[in-house]
Every structure is written in C-alpha cells, then in structure tokens.
N, C-alpha and C positions, 0 to 999 in steps of 0.2 A: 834823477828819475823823473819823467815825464807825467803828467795827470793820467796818460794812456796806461802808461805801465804799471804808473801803481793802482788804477782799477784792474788793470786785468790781474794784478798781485790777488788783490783780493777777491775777486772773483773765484783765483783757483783755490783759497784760502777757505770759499765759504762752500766750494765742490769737497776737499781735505773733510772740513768740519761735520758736512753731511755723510760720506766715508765713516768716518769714526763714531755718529752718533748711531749709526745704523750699526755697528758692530766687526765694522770690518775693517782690523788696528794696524792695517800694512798696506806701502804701495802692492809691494807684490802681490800680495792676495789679493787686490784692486783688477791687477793686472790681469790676472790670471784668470776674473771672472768675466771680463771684457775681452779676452782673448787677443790684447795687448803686446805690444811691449813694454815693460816697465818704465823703460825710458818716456815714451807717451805720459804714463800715470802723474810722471815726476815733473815734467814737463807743465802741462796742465795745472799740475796743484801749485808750482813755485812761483805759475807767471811769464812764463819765457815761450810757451803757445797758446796762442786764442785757440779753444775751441771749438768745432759749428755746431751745428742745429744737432745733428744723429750722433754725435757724440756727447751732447747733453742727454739726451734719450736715453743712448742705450746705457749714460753712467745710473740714471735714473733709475732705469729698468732693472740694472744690477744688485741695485740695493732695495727692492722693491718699495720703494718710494716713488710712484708716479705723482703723487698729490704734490712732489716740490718741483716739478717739470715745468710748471707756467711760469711762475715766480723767475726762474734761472732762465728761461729763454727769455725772457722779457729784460732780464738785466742783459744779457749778454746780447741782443739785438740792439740795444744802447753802447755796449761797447764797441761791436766791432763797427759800428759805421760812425762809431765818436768823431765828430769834426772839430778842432782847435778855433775857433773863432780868432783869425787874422786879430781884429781889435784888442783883444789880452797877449796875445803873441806877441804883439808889436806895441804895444803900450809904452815900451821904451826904445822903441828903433826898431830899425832895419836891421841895425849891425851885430845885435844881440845873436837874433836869427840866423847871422850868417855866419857866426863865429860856433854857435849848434851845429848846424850842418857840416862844417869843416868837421867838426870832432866827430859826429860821423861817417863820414866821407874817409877822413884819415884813415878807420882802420878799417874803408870793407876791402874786399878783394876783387867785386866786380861793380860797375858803375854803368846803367844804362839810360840815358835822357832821351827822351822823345818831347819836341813839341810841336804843335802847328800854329801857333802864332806868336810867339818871340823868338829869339836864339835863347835856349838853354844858359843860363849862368857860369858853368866852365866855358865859355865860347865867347863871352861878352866883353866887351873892348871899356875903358873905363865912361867913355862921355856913353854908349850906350845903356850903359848898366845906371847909371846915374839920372838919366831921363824914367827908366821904369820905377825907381824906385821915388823918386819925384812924386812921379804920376801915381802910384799907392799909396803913399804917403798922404797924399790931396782928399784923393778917393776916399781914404777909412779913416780920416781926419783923426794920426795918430802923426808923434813927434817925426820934423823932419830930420834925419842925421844923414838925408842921402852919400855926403862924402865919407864919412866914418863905414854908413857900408859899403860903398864901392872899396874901398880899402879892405875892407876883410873880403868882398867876394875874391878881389887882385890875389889874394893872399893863400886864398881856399884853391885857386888855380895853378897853383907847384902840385899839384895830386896829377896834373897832365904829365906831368915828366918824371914818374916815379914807375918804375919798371915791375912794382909787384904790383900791380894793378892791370885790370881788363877796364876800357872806358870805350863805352860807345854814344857817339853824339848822332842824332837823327832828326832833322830840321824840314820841316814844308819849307816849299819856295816863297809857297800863301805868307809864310811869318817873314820873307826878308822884299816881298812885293807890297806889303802896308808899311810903311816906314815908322818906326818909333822914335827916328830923330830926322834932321836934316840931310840933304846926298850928302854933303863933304864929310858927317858922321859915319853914315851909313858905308860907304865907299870905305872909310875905314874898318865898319865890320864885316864889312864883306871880305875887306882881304885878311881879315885876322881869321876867317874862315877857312880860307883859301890856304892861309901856314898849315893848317890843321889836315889837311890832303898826306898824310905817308906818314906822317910823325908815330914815332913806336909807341906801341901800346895803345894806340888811339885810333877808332875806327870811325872815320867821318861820314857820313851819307845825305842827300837831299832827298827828299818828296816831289818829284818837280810837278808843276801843273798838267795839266790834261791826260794824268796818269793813270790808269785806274788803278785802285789799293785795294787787297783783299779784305778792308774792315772796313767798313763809317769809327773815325777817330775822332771822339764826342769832345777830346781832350787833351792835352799833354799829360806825362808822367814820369816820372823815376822811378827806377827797377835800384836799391843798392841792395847787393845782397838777398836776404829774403823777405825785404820789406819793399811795399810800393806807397811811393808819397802823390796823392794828386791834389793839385791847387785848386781851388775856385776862387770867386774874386771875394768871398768873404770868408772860406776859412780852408783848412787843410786836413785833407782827408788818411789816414795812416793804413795801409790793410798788410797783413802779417799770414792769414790764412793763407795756407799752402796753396790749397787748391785755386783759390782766387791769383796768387800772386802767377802758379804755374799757366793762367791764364795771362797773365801780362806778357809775359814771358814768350808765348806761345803767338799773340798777336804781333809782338814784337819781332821776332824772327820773321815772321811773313810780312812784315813793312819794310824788312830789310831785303827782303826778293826783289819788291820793286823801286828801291832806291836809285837813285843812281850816282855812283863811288868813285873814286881817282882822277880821270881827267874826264868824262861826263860830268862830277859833281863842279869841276873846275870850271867847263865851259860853261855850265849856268850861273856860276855866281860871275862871271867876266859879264854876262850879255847883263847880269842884275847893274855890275859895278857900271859897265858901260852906259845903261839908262839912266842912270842916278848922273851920272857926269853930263850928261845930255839936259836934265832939270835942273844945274847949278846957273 
C-alpha cells in the first residue's frame, strides 16, 4: 500500500467514524440520506475513492455536523494534491520505481501517455532511457542504479505486446527536436518509434510543430486506468478524482484530433532521423 492510499484509508476511516458517532450505524442509511448509492458510501469509508469538496459538505450536512466540515476539508485538500517527493521515491533507485509501476501497469486495461518533452518510457530505447535516468539521478542527488533501471523499464515494455490491453503513446515533436542523447542515440529512438506505427493494440501519434492544439499542455501525464500520474521534476503528483481524471481524459482525446498517425507520424520522425544523421 502506498502512503496515498493509506491516508485516503484513513481518511474514509475518520468520515465511517463521524457516521457512527452521529448515530447513523449503517452504510446504507448513510446512503440513503445523501441520496447515494451505497456503493459511493462504501467506497469512500474503505478508501478506494477520494472524495471532493461537496461531497465532504453534503456528508457533513447529513449528520448535522457542520462544525467538522473545516477540519475534513482541510485534511482531504492535503490529500488529493499529495505529492511523493521524488528524493524518498528514489532513495533507493530508479529501478525500485520502475519495477512499482510495471505491477501497476501489468494489471490495468487501458494505458494512455502523453508527453511533451521526452518519449514516454514504454517507447524508450535502452541508451535513451539510461541518459534520463542518469540525468535525475544527478539532479535529486539520489543513488545511481541507471542500468538496473533501464532493465526493469526493458522489462515493463512486454505490456506493448499483450493483446488485453488498450495503449496509447502521444509524443510532441518538441520532445524528439531537443535531444536527450546524441544523433546516432537518437536516430535509434527515432526508429524504435517508428516500429511502433501499426503494431496491435498500440496507438502511436505525434504532436508535430506549428500545430495548433486545442489545450496549452503545461505537462506530460499518464491516464492508467482511473488514475492520472504527473511528474514534476521534484515529485509525483497521483489524482484519482473522477471528475478531474475525466478531465484528462477528455483533453486527451482532443490532442488526439490533432495528432498526426500512420504514415504522417512516420514522415516526421524520417525528416527528425534525417536531421540528426545530417549532425553526426
């Protein structure tokens, strides 16, 4: 269990507890005065959904307890925007990290990456994934094990070729026109990109330059499932809220209008591979 999950455990633990000291000894009667589904009720109290601002309210409201209303929005505005501070994450590697993420990754059903300035990690070729992780490594002056994690990212990368799975990779051009290693690197990930054009279950797209996109994109992100993970360069951000996450969701689909897929996506990373052989 995660530090996220087991505050939001107790979170719904201390929502339960005010429930029952107020006098109301069942979900279902819970339910039923919120005008629920119980399912929500159980939800909530076990841990397994954050919930937001007007649903703290109105549980508030229900038990005419407004006097615990601050206290609980206050805790729960510390949770959902909980950031993992990269330096405890990684306290022991890279490769801890990325051997987490596979076991997540393993069992969801749909996988969606966005980013605009690196390639995605299912996408990453081993000398490139091994310069990023270098280069954080440096940065958060946390153990180097860069080869033990390119080896587990290598490893997390069999999830591209497993047929129960939806995976959508979506990359700016901006992240393969700043180079994060050298051309004869790069020209290599360009073409590992390039494999990735038709392969089943895998939907590849670029951002290309002078595009216009229906959003200002402040960031890359992961959609698995119904959690959204965004990175910053000091820590990781987790958001679970429905509503927020149906926002990712919903920007994502409209970044995917203006992509450009199949043999468009191919002709821009050729003209990328092409320039990058031009600077060797």
């Amino acid at each position: 269990m995660t530090d996220f999950q087991a505050r939001r455990e107790a979170f719904g633990n201390r929502l339960r507890a005010l429930r029952e000291e107020h006098r109301v000894l069942s979900g279902r009667e819970m339910a039923k005065r919120l005008a629920w589904p119980q399912s929500r009720v159980s939800k909530i109290e076990t841990g397994k959904q954050t919930p937001d601002h007007s649903d703290v309210i109105a549980w508030c409201d229900a038990l005419d307890a407004p006097e615990a209303a601050q206290d609980l929005l206050a805790e729960l505005e510390q949770l959902r925007l909980q950031q993992v501070e990269w330096r405890r994450q990684l306290r022991s590697g890279h490769r801890q990290k990325q051997l987490e993420l596979d076991q997540r990754q393993q069992n969801a059903k749909v996988i969606r990456a966005v980013d605009i300035a690196a390639v995605p990690g299912l996408a990453q070729t081993p000398p490139y994934a091994r310069r990023i992780f270098i280069r954080a490594a440096d940065l958060l002056a946390v153990p180097q094990d860069a080869d033990q994690a390119v080896a587990a990212r290598m490893a997390r990368q069999q999830i591209l070729y497993q047929g129960s799975k939806t995976i959508e990779i979506l990359v700016a051009e901006a992240a393969l026109s700043h180079p994060i290693a050298p051309p004869d690197e790069m020209i290599v990930q360009i073409d590992r990109l390039i494999s990735l054009v038709g392969m089943p279950h895998v939907r590849f797209g670029i951002l290309p330059l002078f595009r216009a996109l229906p959003h200002v994109v402040p960031h890359g992100y992961w959609i698995v499932d119904d959690r959204v993970a965004v990175e910053t360069v000091t820590s990781e951000l987790e958001i679970d809220d429905p509503e927020q996450v149906a926002i990712y969701h919903r920007m994502t689909d409209r970044l995917w209008k203006a992509a450009a897929e199949g043999e468009q996506a191919i002709d821009i990373l050729r003209r990328l591979a092409e320039e990058y052989r031009r600077q060797r």
